[in-house]
Wavefront OBJ file of the C-alpha trace (Angstrom):
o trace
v 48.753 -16.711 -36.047
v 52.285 -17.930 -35.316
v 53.627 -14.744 -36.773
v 51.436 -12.731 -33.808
v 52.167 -15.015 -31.228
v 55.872 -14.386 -31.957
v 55.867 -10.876 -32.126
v 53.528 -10.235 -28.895
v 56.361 -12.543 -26.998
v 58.880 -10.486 -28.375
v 57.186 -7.029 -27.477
v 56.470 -8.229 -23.510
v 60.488 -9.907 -23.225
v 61.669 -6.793 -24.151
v 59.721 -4.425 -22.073
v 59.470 -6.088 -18.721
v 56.495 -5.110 -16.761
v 54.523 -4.511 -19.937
v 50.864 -4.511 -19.511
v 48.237 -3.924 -22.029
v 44.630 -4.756 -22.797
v 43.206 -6.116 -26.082
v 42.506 -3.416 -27.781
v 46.210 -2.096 -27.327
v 47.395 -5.782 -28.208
v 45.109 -5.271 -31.845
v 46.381 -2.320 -32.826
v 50.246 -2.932 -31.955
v 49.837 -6.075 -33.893
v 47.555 -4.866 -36.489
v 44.969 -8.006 -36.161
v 41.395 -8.007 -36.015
v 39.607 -8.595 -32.639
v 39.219 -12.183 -33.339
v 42.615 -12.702 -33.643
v 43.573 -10.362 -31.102
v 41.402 -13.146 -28.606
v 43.153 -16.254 -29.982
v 46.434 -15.351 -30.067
v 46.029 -13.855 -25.986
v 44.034 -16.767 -25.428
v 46.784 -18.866 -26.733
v 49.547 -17.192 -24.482
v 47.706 -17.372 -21.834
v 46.729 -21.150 -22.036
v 50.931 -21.400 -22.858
v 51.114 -19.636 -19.696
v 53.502 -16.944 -20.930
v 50.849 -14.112 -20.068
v 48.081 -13.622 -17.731
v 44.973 -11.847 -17.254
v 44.401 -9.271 -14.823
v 41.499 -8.771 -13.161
v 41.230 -4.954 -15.005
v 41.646 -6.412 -18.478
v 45.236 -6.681 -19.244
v 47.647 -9.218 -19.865
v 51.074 -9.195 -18.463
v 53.898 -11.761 -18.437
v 52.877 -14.287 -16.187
v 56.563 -14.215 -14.693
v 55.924 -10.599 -13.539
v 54.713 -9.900 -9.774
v 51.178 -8.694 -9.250
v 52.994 -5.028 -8.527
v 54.774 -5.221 -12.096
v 58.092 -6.177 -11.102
v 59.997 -8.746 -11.980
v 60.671 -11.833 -9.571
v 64.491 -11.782 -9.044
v 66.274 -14.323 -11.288
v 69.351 -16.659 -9.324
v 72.238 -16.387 -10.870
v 75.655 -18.283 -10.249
v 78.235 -15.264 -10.737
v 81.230 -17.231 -8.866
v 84.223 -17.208 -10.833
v 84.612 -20.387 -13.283
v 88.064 -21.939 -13.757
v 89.515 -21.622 -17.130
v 91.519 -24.512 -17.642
v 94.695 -23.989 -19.603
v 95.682 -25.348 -22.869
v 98.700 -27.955 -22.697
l 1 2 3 4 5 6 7 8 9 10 11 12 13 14 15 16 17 18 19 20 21 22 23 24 25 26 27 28 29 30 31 32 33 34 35 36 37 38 39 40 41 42 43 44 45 46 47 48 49 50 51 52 53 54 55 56 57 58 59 60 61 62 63 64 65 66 67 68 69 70 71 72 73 74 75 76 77 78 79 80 81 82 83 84
């Protein structure tokens, strides 16, 4: 189940605004429906994904339109110090 769980993360952090529904999930995994159910289960009670009201999961970090909330970055210049 670990193995799953890993690979499902992996597939929605790479494709942001991912969304599929369990049958999807089963066959890009290649697990039967029962483990289809406790791995989403799983991620959802991790609150990585969430379930839409239509049946699919989608990263729980994702707006209800799909996109992604905007991350805050610090992109002022650091100071390098030098090397006496």
């Amino acid at each position: 189940m670990r193995r799953t769980i890993e690979r499902l993360r992996a597939e929605f952090l790479e494709m942001p605004g991912l969304r599929l529904n369990a049958p999807q999930v089963q066959r890009l995994c290649g697990v039967d429906e029962a483990m289809c159910r406790t791995v989403l289960n799983a991620l959802v009670e991790m609150k990585f994904l969430r379930l839409n009201p239509d049946g699919t999961y989608d990263r729980l970090t994702n707006e209800p339109r799909g996109q992604l909330r905007s991350a805050q970055a610090d992109l002022r210049p650091r100071r390098i110090r030098e090397a006496s």
